[in-house]
C-alpha positions in Angstrom: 24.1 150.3 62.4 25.5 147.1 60.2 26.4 149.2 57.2 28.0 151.7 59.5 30.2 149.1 61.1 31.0 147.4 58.2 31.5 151.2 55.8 34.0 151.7 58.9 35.7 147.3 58.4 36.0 148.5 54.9 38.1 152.0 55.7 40.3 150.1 58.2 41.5 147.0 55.4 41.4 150.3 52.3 44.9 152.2 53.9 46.2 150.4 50.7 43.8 151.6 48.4 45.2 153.1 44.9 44.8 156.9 45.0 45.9 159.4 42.8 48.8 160.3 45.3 49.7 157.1 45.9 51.1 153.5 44.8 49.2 151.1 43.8 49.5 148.6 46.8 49.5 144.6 46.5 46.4 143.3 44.4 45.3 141.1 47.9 45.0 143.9 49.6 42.8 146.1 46.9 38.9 145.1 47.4 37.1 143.6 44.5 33.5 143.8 43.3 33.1 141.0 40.4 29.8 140.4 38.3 29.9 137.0 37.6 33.2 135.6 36.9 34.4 139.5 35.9 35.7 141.3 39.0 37.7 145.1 39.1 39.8 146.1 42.0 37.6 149.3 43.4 38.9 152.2 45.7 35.6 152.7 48.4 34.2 156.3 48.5 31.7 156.8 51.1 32.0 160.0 52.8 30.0 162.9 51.0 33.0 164.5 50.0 34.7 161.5 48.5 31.5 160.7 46.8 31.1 164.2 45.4 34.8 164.0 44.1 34.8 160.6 42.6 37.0 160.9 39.8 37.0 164.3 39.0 40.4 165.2 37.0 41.5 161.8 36.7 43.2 161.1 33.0 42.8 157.4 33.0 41.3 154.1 34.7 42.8 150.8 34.2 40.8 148.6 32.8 40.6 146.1 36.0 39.8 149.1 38.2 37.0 151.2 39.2 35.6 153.4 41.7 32.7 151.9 44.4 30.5 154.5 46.2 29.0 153.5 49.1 26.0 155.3 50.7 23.8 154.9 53.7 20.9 153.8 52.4 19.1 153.2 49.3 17.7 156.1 47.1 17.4 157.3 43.7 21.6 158.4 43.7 22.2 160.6 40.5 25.6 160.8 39.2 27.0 163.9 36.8 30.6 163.8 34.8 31.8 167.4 35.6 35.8 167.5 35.5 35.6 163.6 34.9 38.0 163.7 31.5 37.6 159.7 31.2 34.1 158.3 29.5 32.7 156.1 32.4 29.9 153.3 32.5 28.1 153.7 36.0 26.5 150.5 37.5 23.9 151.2 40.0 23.6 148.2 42.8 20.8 147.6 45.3 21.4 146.7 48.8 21.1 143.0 48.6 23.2 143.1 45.6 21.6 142.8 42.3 22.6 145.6 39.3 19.4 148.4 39.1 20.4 150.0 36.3 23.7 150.4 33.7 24.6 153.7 32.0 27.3 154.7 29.6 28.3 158.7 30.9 30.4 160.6 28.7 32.5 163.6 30.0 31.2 167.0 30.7 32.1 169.7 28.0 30.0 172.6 29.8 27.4 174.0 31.6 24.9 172.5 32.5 26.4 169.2 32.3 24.0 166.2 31.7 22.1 164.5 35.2 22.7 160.5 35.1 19.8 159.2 37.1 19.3 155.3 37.8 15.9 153.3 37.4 15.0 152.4 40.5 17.0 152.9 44.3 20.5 151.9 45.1 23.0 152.0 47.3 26.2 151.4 45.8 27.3 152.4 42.3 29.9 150.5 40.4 32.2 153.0 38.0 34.4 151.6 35.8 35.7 152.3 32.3 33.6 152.9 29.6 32.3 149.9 27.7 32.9 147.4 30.1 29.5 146.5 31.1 28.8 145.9 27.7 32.0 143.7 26.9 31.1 142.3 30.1 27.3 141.3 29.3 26.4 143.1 32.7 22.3 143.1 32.7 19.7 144.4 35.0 18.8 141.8 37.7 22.4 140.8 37.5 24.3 139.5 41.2 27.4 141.4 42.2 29.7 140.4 45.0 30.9 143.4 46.8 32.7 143.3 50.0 30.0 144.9 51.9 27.9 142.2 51.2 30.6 139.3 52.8 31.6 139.2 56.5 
């Protein structure tokens, strides 16, 4: 019931959320997640259909940006690049906010297109451009600050 309420805080402060349709809106008002003293602004993807989207046909990603999904309970939350043109690193987060696991995925060039699958349960995974966990020193074990986790 928490994570629901708070999922639902999150979509009420996200109207200003960069989407591919839209401006980007005042850096304030974008939430942040941040690994130490590195942070990206993140557009929130919870529903199924947002998730399964995520950024599909998408040409770039700043490098301050990324993509946060947000599910409703931990699991083993596999992630594939099809129609995803931009090389991502995906950042798998467990519920009381420590990284799980990092991965580097490139983009999918056909069928079948390869399955990224975590280490251990998550709930939330962190996608941002490629090579930033590494430029980043992001490690297993590591805290992250995500909005969910603040009230």
């Amino acid at each position: 019931m928490r994570a629901a309420v708070i999922i639902a805080l999150l979509f009420v402060g996200l109207s200003a959320c960069v989407s591919p349709a839209s401006p980007p809106a005042e850096a304030s008002t974008i939430p942040r997640v941040c690994l130490g003293d590195s942070c990206v602004r993140v557009e929130v993807v919870s529903s199924p259909e947002d998730r399964e989207r995520g950024l599909m046909f998408r040409s770039r990603l700043d490098e301050d940006a990324g993509m946060l999904f947000v599910f409703e309970g931990e699991g083993i939350h596999s992630f594939w690049m099809k129609n995803t043109y931009i090389p991502l690193d995906a950042i798998w987060i467990s519920s009381d906010g420590r990284v799980v696991d990092v991965q580097s995925m490139v983009p999918c060039e056909g069928d079948p297109c390869s399955v990224y699958t975590p280490s251990g349960p998550s709930q939330y995974v962190l996608e941002v451009r490629h090579s930033w966990a590494v430029e980043h020193g992001v490690s297993v074990g590591d805290p992250v600050t995500i909005p969910v986790f603040t009230e």
